[in-house]
PDB file with one MODEL, atoms N, CA, C and O in Angstrom:
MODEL        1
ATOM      1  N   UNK A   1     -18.290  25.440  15.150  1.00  0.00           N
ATOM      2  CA  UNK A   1     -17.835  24.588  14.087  1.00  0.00           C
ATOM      3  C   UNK A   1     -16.770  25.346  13.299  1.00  0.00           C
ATOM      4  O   UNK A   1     -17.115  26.478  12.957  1.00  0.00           O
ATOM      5  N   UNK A   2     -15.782  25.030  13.010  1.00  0.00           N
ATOM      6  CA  UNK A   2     -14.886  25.306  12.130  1.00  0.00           C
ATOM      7  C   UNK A   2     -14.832  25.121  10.932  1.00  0.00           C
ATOM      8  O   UNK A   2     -15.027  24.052  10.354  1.00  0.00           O
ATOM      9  N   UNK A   3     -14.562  26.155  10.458  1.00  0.00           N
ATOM     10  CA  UNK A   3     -14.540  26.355   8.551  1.00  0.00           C
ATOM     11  C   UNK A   3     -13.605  25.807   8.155  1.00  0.00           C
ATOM     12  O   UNK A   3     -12.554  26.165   8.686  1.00  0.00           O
ATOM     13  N   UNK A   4     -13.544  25.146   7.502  1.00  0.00           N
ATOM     14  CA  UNK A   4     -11.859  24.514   6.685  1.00  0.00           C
ATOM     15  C   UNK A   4     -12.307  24.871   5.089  1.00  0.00           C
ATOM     16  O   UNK A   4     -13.453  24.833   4.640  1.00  0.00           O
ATOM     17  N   UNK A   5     -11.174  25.196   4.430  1.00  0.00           N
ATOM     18  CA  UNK A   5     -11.030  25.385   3.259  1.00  0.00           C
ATOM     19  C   UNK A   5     -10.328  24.757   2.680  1.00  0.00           C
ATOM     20  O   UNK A   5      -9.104  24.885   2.661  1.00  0.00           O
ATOM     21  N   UNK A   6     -11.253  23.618   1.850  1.00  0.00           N
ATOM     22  CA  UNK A   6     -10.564  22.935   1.325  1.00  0.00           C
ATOM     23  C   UNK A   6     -10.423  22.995  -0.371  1.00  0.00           C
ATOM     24  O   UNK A   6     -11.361  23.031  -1.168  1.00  0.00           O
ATOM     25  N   UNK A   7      -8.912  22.995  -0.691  1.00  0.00           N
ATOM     26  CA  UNK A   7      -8.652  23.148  -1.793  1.00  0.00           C
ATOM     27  C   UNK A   7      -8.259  21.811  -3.203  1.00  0.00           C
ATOM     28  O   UNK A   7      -7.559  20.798  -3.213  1.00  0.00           O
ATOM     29  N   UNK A   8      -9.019  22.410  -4.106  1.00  0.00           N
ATOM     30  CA  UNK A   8      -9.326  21.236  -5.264  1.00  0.00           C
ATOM     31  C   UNK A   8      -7.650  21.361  -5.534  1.00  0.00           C
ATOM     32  O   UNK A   8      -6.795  22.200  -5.254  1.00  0.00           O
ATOM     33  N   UNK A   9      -7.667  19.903  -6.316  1.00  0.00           N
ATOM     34  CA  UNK A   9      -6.235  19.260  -6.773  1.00  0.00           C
ATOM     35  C   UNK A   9      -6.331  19.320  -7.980  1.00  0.00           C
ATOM     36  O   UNK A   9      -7.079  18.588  -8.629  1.00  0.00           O
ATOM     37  N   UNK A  10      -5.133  20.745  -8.765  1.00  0.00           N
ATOM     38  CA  UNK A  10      -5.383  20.748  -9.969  1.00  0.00           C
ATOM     39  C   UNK A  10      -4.611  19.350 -10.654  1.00  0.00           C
ATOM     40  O   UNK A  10      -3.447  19.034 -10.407  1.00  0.00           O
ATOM     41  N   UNK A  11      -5.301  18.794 -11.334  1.00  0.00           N
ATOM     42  CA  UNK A  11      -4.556  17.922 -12.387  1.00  0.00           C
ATOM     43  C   UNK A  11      -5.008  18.476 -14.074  1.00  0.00           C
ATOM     44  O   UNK A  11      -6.019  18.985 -14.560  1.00  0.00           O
ATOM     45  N   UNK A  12      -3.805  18.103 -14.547  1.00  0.00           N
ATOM     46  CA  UNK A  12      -3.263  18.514 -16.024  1.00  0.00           C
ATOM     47  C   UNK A  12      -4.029  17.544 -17.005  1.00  0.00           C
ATOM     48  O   UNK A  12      -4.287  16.556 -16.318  1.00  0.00           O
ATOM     49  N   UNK A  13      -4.410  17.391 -18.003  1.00  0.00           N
ATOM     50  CA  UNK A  13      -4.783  16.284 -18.991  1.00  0.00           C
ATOM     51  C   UNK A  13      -5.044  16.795 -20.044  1.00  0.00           C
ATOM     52  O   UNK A  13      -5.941  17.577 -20.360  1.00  0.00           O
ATOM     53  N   UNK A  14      -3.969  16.192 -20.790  1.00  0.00           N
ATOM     54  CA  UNK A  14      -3.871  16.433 -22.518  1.00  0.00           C
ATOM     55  C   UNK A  14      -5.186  16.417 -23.170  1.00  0.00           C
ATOM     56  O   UNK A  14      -6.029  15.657 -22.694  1.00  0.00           O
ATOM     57  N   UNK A  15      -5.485  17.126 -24.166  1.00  0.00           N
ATOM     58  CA  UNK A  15      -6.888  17.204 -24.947  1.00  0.00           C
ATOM     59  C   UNK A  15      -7.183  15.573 -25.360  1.00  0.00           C
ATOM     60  O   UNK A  15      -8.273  15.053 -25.599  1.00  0.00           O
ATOM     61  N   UNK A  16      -6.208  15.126 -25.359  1.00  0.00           N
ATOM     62  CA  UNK A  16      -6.750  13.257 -25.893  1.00  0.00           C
ATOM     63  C   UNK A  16      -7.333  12.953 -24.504  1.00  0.00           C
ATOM     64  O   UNK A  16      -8.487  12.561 -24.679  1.00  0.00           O
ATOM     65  N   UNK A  17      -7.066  12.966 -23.389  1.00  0.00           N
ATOM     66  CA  UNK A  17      -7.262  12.494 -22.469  1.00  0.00           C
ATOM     67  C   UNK A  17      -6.265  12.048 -21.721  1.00  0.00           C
ATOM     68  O   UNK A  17      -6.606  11.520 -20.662  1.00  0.00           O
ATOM     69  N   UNK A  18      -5.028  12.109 -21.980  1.00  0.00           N
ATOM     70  CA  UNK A  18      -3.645  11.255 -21.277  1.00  0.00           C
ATOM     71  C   UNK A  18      -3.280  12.419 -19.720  1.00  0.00           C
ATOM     72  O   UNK A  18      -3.549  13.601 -19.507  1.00  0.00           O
ATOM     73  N   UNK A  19      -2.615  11.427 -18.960  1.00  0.00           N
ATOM     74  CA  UNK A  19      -2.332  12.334 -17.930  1.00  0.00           C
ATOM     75  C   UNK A  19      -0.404  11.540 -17.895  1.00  0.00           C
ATOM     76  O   UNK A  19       0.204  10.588 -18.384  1.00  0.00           O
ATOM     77  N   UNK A  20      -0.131  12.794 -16.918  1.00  0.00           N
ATOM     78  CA  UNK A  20       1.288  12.089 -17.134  1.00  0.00           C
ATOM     79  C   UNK A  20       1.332  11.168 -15.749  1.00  0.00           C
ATOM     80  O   UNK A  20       0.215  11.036 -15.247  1.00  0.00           O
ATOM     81  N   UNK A  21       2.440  10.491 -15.021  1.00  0.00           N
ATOM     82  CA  UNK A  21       2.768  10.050 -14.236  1.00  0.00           C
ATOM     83  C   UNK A  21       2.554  10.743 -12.468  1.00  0.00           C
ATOM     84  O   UNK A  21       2.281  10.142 -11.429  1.00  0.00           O
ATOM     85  N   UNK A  22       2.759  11.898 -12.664  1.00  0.00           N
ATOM     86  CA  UNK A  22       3.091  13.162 -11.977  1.00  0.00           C
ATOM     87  C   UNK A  22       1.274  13.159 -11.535  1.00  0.00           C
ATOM     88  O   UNK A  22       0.778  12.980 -10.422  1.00  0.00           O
ATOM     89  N   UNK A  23       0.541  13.442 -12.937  1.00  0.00           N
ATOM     90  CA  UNK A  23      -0.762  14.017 -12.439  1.00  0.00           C
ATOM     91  C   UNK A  23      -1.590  12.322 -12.022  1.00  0.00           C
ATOM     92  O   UNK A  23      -2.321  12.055 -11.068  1.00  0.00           O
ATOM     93  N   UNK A  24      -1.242  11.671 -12.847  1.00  0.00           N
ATOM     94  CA  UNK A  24      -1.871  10.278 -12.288  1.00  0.00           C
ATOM     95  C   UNK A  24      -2.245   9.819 -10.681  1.00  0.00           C
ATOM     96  O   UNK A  24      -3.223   9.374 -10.079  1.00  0.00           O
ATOM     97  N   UNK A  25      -0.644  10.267 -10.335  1.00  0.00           N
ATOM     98  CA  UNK A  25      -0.447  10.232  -8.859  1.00  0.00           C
ATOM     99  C   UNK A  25      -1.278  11.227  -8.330  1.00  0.00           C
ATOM    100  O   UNK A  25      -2.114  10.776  -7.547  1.00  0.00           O
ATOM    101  N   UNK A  26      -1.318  12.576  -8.530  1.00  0.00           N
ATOM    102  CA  UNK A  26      -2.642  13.408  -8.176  1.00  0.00           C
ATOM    103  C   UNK A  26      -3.517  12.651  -7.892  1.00  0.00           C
ATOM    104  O   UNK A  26      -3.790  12.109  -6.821  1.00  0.00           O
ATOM    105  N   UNK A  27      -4.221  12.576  -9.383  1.00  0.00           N
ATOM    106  CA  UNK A  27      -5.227  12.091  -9.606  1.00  0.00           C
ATOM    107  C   UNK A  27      -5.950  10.875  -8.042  1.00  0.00           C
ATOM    108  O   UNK A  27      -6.792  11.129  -7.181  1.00  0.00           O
ATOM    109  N   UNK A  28      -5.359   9.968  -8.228  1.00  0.00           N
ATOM    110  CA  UNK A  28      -5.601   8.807  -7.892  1.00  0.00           C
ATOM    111  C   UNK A  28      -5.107   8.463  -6.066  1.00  0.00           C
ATOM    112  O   UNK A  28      -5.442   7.574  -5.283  1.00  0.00           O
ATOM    113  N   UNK A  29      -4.196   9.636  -5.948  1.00  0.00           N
ATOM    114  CA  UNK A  29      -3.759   9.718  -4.222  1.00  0.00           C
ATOM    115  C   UNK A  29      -2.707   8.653  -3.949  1.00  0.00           C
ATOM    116  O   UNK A  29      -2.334   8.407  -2.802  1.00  0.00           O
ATOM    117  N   UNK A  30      -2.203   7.984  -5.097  1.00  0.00           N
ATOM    118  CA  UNK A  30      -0.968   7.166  -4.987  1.00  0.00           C
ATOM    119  C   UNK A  30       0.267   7.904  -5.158  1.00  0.00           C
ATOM    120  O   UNK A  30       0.328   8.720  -6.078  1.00  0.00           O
ATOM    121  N   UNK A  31       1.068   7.758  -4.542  1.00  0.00           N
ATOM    122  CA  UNK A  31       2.782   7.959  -4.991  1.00  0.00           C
ATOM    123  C   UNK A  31       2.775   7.509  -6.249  1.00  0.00           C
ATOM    124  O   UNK A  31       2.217   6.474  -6.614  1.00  0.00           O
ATOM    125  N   UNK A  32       3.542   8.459  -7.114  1.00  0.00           N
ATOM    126  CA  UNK A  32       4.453   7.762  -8.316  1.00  0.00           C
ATOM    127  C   UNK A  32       4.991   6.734  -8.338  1.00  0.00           C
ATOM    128  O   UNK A  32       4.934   5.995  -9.321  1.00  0.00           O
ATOM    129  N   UNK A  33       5.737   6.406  -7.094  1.00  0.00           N
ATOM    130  CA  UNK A  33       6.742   4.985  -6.814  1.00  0.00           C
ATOM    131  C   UNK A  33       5.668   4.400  -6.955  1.00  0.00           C
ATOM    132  O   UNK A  33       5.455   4.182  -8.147  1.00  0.00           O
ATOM    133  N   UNK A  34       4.605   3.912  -6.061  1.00  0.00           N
ATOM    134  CA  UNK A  34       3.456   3.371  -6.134  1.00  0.00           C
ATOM    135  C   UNK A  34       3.318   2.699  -7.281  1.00  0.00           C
ATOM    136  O   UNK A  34       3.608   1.505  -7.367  1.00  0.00           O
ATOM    137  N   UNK A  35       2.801   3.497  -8.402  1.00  0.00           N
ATOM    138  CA  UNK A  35       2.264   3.715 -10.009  1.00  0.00           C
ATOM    139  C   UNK A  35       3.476   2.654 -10.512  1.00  0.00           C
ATOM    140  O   UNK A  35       3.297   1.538 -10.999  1.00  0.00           O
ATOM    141  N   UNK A  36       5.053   3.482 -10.196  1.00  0.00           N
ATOM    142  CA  UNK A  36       5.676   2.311 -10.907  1.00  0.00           C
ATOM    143  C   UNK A  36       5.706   1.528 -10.045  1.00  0.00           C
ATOM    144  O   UNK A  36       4.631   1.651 -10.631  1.00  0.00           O
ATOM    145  N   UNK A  37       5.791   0.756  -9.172  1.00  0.00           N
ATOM    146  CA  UNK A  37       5.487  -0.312  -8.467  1.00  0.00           C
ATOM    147  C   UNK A  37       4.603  -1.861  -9.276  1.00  0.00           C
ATOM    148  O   UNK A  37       4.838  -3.060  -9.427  1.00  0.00           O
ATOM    149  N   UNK A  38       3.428  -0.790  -9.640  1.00  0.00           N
ATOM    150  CA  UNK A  38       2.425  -1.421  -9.753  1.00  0.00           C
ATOM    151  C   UNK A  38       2.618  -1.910 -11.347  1.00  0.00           C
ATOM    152  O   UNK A  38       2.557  -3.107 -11.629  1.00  0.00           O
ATOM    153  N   UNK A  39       2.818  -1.051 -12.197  1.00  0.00           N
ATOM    154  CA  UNK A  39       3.432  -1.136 -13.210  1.00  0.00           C
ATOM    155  C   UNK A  39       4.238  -2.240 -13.567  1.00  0.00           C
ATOM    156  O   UNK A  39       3.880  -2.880 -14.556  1.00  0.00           O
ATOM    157  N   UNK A  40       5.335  -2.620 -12.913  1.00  0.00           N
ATOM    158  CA  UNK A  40       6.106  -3.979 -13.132  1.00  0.00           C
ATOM    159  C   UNK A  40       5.626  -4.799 -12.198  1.00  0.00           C
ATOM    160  O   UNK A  40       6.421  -5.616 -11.732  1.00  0.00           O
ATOM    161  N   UNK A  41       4.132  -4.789 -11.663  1.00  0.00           N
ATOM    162  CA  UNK A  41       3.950  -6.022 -11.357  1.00  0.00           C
ATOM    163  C   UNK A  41       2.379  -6.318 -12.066  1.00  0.00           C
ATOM    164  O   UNK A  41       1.751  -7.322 -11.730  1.00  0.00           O
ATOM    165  N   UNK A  42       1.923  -5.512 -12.897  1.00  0.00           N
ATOM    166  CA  UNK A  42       1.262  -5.591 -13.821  1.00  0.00           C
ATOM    167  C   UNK A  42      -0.387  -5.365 -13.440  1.00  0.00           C
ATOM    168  O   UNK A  42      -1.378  -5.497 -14.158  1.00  0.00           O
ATOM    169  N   UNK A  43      -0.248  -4.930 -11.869  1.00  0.00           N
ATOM    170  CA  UNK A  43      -1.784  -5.093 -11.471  1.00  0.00           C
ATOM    171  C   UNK A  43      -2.178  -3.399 -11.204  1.00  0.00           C
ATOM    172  O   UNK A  43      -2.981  -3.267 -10.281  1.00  0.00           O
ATOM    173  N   UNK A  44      -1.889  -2.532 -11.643  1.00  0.00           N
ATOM    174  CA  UNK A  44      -2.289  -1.048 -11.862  1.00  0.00           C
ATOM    175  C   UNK A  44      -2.955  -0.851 -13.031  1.00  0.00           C
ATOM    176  O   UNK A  44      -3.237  -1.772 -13.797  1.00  0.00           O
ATOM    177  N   UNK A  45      -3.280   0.526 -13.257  1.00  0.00           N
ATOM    178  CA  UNK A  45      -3.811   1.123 -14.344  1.00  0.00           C
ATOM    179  C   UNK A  45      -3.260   1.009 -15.687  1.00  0.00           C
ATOM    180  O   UNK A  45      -2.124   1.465 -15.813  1.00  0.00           O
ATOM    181  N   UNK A  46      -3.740   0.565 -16.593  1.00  0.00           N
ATOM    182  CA  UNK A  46      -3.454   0.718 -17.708  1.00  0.00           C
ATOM    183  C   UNK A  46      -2.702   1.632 -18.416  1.00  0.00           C
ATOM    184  O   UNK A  46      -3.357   2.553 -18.903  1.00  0.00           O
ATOM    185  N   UNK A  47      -1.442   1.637 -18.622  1.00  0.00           N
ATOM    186  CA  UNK A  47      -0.491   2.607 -19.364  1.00  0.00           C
ATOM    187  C   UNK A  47       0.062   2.620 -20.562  1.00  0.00           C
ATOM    188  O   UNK A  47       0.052   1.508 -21.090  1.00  0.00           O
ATOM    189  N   UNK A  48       0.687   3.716 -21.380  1.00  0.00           N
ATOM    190  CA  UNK A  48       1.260   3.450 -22.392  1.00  0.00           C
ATOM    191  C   UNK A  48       2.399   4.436 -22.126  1.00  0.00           C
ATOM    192  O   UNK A  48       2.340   5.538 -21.580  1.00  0.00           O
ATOM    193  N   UNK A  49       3.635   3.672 -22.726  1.00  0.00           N
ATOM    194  CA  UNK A  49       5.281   4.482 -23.048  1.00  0.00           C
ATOM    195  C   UNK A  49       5.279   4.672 -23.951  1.00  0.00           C
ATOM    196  O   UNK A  49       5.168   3.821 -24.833  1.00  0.00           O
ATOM    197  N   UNK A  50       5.428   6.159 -24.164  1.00  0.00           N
ATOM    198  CA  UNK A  50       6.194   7.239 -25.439  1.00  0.00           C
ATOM    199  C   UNK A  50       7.046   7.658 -25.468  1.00  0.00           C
ATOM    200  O   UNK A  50       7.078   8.728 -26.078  1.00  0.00           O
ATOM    201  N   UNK A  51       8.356   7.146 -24.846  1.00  0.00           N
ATOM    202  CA  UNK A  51       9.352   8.213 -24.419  1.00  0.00           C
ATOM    203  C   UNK A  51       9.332   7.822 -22.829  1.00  0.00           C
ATOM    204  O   UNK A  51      10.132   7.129 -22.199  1.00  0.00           O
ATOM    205  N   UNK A  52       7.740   8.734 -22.242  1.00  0.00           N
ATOM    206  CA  UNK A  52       7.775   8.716 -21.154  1.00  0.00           C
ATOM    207  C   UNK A  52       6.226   7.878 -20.631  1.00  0.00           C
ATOM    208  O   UNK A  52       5.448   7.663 -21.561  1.00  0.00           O
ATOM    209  N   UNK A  53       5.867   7.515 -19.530  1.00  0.00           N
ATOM    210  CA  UNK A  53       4.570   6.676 -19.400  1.00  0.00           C
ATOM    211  C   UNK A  53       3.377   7.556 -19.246  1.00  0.00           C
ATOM    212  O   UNK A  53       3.523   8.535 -18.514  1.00  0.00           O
ATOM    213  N   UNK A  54       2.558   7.424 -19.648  1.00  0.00           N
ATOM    214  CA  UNK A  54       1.369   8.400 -19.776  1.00  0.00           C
ATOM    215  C   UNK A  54       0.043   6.915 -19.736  1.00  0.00           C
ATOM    216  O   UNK A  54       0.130   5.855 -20.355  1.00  0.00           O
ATOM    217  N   UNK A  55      -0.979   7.323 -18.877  1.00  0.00           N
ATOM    218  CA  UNK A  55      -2.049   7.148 -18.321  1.00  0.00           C
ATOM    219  C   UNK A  55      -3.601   8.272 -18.790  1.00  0.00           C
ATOM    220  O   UNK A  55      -4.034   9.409 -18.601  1.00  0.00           O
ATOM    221  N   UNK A  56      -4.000   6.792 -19.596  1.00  0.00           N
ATOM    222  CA  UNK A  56      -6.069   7.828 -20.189  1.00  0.00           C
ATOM    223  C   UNK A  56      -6.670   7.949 -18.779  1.00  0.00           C
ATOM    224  O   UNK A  56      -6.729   6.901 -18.137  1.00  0.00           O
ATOM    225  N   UNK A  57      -7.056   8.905 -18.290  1.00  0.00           N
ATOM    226  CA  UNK A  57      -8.001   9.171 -17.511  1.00  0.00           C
ATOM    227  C   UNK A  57      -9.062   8.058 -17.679  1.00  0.00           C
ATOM    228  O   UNK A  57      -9.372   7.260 -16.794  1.00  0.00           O
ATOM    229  N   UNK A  58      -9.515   8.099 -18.775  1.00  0.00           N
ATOM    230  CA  UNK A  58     -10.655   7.046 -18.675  1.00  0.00           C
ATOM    231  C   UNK A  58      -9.969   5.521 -18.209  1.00  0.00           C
ATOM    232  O   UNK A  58     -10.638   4.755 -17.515  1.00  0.00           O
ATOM    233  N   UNK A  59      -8.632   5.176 -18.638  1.00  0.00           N
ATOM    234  CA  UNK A  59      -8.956   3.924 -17.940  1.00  0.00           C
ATOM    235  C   UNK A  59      -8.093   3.931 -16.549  1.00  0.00           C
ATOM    236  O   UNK A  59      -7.792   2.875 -15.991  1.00  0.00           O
ATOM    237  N   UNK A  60      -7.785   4.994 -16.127  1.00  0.00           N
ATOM    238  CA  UNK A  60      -7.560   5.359 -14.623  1.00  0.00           C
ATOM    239  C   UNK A  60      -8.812   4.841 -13.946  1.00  0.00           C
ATOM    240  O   UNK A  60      -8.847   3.824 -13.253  1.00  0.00           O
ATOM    241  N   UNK A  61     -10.187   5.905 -14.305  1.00  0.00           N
ATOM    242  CA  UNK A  61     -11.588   5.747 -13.784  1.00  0.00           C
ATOM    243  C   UNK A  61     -11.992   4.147 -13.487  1.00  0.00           C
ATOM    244  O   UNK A  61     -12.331   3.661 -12.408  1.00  0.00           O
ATOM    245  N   UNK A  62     -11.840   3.439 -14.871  1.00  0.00           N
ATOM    246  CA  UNK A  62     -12.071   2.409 -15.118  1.00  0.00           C
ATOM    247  C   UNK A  62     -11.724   1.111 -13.825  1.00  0.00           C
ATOM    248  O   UNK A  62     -12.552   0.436 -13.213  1.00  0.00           O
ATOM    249  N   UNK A  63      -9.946   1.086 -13.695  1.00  0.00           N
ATOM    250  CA  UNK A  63      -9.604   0.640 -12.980  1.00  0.00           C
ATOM    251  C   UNK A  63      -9.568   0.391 -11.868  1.00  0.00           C
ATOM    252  O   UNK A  63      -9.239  -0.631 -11.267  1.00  0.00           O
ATOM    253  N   UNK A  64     -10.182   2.069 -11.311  1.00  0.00           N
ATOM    254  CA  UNK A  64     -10.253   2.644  -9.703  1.00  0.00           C
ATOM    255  C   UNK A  64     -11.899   1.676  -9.521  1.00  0.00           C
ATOM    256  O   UNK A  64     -12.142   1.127  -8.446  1.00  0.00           O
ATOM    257  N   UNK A  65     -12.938   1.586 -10.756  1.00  0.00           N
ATOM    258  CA  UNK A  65     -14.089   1.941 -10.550  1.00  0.00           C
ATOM    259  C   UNK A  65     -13.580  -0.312 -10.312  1.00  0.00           C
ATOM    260  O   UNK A  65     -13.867  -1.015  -9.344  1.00  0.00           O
ATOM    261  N   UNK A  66     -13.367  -0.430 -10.672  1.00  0.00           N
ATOM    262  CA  UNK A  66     -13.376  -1.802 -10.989  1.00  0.00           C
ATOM    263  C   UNK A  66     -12.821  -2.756  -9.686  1.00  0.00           C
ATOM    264  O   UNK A  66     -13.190  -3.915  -9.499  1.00  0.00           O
ATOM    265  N   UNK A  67     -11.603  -1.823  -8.608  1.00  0.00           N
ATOM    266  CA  UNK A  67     -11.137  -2.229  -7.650  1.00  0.00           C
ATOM    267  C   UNK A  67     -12.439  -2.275  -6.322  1.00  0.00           C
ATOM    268  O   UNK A  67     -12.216  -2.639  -5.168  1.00  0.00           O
ATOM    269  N   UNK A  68     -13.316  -1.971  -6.671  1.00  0.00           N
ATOM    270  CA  UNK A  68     -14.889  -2.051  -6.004  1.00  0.00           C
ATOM    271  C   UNK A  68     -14.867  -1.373  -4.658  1.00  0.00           C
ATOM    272  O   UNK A  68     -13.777  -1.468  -4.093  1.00  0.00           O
ATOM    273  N   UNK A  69     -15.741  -0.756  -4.046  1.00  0.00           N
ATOM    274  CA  UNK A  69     -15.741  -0.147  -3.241  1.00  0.00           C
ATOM    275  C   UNK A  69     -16.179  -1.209  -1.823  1.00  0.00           C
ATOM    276  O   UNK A  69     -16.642  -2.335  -2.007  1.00  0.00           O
ATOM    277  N   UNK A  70     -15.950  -0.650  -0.480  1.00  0.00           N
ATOM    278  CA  UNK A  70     -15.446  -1.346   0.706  1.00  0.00           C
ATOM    279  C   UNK A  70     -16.202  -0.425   1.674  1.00  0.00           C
ATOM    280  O   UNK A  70     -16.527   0.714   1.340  1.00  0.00           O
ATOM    281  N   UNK A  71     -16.502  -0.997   3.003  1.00  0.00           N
ATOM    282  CA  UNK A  71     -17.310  -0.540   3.764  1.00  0.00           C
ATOM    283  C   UNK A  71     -16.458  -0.066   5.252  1.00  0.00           C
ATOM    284  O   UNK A  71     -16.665   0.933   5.940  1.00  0.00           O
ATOM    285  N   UNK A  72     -15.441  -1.167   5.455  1.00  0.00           N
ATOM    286  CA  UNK A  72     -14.663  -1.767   5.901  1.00  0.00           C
ATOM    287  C   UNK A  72     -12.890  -1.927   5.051  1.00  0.00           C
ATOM    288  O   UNK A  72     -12.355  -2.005   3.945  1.00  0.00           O
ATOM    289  N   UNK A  73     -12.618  -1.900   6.391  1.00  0.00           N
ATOM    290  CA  UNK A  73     -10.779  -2.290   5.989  1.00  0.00           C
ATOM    291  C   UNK A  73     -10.521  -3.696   5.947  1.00  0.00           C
ATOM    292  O   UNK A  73      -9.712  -4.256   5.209  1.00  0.00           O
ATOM    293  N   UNK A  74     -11.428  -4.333   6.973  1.00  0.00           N
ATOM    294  CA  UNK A  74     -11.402  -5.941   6.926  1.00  0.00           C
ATOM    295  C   UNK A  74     -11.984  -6.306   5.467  1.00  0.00           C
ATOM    296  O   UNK A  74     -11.190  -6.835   4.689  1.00  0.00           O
ATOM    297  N   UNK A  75     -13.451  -6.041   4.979  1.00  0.00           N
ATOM    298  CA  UNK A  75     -13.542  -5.820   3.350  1.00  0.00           C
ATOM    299  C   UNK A  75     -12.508  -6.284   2.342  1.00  0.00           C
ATOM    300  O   UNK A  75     -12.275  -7.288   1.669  1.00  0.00           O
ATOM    301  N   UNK A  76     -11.986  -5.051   2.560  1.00  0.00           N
ATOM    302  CA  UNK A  76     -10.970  -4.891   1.573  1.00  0.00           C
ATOM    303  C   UNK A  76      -9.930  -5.895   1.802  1.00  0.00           C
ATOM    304  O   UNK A  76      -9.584  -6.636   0.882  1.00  0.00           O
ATOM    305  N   UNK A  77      -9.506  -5.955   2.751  1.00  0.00           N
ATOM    306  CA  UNK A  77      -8.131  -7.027   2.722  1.00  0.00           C
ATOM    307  C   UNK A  77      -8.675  -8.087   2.575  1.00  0.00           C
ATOM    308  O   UNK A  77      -7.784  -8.904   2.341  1.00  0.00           O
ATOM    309  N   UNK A  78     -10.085  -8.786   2.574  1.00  0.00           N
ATOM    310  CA  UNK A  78     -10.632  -9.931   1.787  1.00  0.00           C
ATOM    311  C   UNK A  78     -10.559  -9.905   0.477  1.00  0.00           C
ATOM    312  O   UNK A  78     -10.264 -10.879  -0.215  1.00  0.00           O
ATOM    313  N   UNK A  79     -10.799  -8.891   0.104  1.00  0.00           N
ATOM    314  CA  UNK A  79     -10.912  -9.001  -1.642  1.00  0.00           C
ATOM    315  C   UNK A  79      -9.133  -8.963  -2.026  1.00  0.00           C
ATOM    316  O   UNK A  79      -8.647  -9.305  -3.104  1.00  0.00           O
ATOM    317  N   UNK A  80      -8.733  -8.694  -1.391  1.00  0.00           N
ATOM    318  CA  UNK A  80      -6.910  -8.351  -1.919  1.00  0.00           C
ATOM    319  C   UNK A  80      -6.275  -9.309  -1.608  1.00  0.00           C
ATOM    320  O   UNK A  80      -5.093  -9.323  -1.955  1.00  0.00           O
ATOM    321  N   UNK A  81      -6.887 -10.599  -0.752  1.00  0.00           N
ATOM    322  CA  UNK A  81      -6.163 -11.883  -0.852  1.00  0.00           C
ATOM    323  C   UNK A  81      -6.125 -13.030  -1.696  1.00  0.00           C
ATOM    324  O   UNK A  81      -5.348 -13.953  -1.448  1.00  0.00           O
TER     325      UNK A  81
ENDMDL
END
């Protein structure tokens, strides 16, 4: 059996809880493009612009937790139609 070493994904998050765009995408295993993608079509994570767009961890969680989990790929492309 082979050992793999697998290494944790540091992500950054402000003492409030905000993450930036950059770590979101970490976070969550989406592209940035993705994020904004999703963003102007209004069905992603909850964000706020300061300047620049910043994302609460908590309602990252929220959102991910809410897109419901799947057993199946067929699953999923039921619920996404």
């Amino acid at each position: 059996m082979t050992k793999t070493n697998i290494k944790p994904l540091e992500v950054v998050t402000y003492p409030d809880g905000r993450m930036d765009t950059k770590n979101t995408s970490t976070y969550t295993g989406l592209s940035e493009k993705t994020l904004a993608m999703m963003r102007c079509k209004g069905n992603g994570p909850k964000f706020v612009k300061r300047g620049r767009v910043f994302y609460f961890q908590a309602d990252v969680d929220a959102w991910m937790n809410a897109q419901g989990r799947h057993t199946s790929t067929a699953q999923a492309k039921h619920r996404a139609a």
